[in-house]
C-alpha positions as a Python dict, from the first residue, in 0.01 Angstrom:
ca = {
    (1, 'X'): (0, 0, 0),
    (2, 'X'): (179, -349, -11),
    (3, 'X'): (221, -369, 324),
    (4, 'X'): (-85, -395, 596),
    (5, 'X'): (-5, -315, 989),
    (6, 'X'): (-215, -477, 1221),
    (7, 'X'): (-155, -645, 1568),
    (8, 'X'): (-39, -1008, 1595),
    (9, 'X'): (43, -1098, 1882),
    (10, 'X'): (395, -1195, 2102),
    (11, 'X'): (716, -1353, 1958),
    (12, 'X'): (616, -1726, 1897),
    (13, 'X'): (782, -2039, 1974),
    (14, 'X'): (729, -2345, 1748),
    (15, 'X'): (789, -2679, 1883),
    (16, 'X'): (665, -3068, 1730),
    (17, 'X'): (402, -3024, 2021),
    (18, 'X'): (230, -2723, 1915),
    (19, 'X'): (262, -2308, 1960),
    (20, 'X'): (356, -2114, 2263),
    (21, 'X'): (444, -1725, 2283),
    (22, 'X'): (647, -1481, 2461),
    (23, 'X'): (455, -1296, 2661),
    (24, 'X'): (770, -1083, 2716),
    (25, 'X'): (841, -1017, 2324),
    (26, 'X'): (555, -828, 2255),
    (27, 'X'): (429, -681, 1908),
    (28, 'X'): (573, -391, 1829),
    (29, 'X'): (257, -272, 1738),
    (30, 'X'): (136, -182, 2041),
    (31, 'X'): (378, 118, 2088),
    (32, 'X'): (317, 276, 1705),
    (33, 'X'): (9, 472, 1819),
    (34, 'X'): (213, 669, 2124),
    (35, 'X'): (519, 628, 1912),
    (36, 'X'): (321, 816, 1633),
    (37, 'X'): (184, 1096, 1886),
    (38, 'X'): (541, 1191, 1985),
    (39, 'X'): (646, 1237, 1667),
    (40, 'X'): (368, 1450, 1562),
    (41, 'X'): (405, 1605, 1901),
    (42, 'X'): (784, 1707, 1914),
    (43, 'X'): (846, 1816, 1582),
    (44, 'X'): (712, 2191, 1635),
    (45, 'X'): (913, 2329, 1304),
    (46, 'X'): (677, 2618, 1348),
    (47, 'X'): (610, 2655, 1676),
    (48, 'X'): (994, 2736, 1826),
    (49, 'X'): (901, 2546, 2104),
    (50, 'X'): (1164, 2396, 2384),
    (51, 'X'): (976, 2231, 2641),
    (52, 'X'): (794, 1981, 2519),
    (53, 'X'): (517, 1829, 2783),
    (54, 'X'): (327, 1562, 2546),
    (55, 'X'): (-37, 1515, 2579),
    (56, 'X'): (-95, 1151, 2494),
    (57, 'X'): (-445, 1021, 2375),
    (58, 'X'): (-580, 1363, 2139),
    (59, 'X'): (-518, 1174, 1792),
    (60, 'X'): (-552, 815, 1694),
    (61, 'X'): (-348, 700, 1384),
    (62, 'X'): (-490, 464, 1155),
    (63, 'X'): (-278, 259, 901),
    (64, 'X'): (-214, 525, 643),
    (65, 'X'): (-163, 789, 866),
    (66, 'X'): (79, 571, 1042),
    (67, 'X'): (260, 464, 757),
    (68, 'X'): (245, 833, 587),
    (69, 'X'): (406, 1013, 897),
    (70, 'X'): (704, 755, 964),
    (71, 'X'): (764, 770, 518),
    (72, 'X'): (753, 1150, 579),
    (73, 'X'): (1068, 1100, 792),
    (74, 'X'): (1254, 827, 661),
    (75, 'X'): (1203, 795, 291),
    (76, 'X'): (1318, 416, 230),
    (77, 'X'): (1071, 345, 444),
    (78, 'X'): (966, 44, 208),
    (79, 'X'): (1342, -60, 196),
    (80, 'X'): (1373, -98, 542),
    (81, 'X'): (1063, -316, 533),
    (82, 'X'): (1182, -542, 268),
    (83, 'X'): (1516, -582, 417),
    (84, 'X'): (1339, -709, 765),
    (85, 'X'): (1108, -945, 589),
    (86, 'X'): (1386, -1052, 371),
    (87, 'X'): (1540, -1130, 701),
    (88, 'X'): (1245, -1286, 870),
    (89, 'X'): (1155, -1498, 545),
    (90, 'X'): (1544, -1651, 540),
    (91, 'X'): (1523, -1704, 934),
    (92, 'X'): (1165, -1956, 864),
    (93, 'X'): (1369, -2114, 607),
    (94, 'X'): (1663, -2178, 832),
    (95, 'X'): (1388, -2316, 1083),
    (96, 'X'): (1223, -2553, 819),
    (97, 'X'): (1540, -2671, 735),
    (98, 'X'): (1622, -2782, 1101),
    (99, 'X'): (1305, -2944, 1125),
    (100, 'X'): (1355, -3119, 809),
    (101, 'X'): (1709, -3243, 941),
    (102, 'X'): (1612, -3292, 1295),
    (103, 'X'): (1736, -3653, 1312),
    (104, 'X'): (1579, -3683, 1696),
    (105, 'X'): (1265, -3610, 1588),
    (106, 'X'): (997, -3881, 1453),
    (107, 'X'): (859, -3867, 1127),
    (108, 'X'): (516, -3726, 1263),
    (109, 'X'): (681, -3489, 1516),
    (110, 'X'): (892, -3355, 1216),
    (111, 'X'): (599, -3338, 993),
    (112, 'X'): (393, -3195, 1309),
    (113, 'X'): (717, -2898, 1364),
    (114, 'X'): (752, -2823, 980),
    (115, 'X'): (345, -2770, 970),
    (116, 'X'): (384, -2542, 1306),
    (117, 'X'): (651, -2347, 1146),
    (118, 'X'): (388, -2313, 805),
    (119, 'X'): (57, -2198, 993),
    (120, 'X'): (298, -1885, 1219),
    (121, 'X'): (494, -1764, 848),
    (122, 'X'): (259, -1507, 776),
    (123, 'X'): (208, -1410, 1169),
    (124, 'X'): (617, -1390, 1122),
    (125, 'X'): (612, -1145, 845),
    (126, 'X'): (328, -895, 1016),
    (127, 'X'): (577, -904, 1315),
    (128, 'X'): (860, -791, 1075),
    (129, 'X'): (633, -472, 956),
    (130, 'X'): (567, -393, 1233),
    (131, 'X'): (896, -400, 1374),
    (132, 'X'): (1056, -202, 1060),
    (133, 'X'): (773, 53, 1152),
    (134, 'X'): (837, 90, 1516),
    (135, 'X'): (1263, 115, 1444),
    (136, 'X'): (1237, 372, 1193),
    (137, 'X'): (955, 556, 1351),
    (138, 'X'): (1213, 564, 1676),
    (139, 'X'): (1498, 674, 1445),
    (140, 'X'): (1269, 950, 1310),
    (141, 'X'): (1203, 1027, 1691),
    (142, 'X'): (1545, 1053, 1764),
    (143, 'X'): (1653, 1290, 1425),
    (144, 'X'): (1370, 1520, 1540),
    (145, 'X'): (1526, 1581, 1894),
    (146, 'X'): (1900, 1611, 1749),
    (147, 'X'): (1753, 1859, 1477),
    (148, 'X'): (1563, 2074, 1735),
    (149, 'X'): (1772, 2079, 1980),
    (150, 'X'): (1540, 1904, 2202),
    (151, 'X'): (1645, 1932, 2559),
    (152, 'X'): (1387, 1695, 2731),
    (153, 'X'): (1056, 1546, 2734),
    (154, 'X'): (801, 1457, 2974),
    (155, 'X'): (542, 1228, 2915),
    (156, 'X'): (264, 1043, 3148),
    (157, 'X'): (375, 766, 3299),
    (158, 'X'): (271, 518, 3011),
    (159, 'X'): (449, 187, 2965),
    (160, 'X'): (383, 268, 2568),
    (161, 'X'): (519, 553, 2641),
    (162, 'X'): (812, 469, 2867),
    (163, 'X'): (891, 176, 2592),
    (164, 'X'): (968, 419, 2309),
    (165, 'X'): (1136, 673, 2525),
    (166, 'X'): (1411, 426, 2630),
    (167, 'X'): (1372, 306, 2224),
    (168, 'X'): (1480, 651, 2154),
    (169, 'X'): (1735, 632, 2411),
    (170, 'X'): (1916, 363, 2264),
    (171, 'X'): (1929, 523, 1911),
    (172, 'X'): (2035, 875, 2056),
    (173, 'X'): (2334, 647, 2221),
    (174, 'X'): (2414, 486, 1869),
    (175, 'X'): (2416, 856, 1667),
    (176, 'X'): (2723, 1020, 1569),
    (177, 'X'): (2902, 1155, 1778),
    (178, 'X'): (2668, 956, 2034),
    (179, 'X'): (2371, 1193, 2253),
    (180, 'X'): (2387, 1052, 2623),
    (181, 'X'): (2039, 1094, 2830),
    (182, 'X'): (1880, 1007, 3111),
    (183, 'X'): (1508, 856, 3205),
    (184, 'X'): (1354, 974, 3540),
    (185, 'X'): (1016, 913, 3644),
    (186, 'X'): (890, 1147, 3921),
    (187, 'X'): (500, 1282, 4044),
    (188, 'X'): (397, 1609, 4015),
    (189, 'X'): (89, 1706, 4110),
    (190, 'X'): (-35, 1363, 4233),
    (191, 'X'): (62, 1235, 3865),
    (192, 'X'): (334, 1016, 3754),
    (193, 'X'): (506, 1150, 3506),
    (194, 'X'): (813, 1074, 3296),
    (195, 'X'): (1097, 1236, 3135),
    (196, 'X'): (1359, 1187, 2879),
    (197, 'X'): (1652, 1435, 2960),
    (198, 'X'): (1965, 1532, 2743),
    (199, 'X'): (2252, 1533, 2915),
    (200, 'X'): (2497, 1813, 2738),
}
């Protein structure tokens, strides 16, 4: 496999001073494990099933199996990876070139920036695999509710889970012709629970 996927860490921020992060801009990593259980969750070829309540937490996906089942959905899988680090890799350059032109900036604190920018390249590019994985994971989310005819889902109230159900939101809005939905988040039985809802 030529690509790894592992956690990193937030979106970082390189300055001639040192590092800082996000905190906000997390790694998409964190969501590919519930992101992973959906998908193996709501695509029930075989079962004809039409309410699907998902049970988070009963399988834990390792690297393979988390690349295998996204492939299994989109096929160019390795496409969409290389476009995104293409992306990410022109993006550091554009950054190194700043630093390299920064006319403000003193000889040390331009050497100090261009090294900064160096040491977080490879951080960059796991950031950018993971991100490919989570996008087309979300788009293979989204095919599997259009195909199935999916009329809602309801999840525990997860923010891993909440963040791929309004993921999968946004690419249901952006199909053609466009799927519109609605996320409510209600208790049932003394447990918070959340729901993604086609509206037809």
């Amino acid at each position: 496999m030529p690509y790894s996927v592992r956690y990193t860490g937030p979106k970082p921020l390189c300055s001639a001073t040192g590092i800082s992060f996000y905190a906000t801009k997390e790694d998409k990593f964190i969501y590919l494990g519930a992101l992973c259980e959906l998908i193996n969750a709501l695509d029930c070829e075989y079962k004809g099933c039409e309410n699907h309540n998902v049970q988070i937490g009963q399988k834990s996906f390792d690297e393979k199996s988390i690349f295998d089942l996204i492939r299994t959905y989109i096929p160019n899988l390795d496409q969409k990876i290389e476009e995104r680090i293409s992306k990410t890799t022109e993006e550091i350059e554009n950054d190194l070139n700043r630093a390299r032109n920064n006319l403000l900036l003193s000889h040390e604190d331009q050497e100090a920036l261009i090294n900064n920018i160096e040491i977080m390249r490879s951080y960059q590019i796991q950031r950018a695999v993971n991100k490919s994985l989570y996008y087309a994971g979300t788009e293979a989310l989204a095919s599997i509710v259009k195909q199935r005819h999916i009329d809602h889902v309801t999840t525990s109230m997860e923010p891993t889970l909440l963040h791929v159900l309004h993921s999968v939101q946004g690419v249901l809005r952006r199909l053609h012709p466009p799927i519109d939905s609605r996320i409510d988040i209600f208790e049932k039985q003394e447990h918070l629970l959340v729901e993604l809802k086609m509206l037809h």
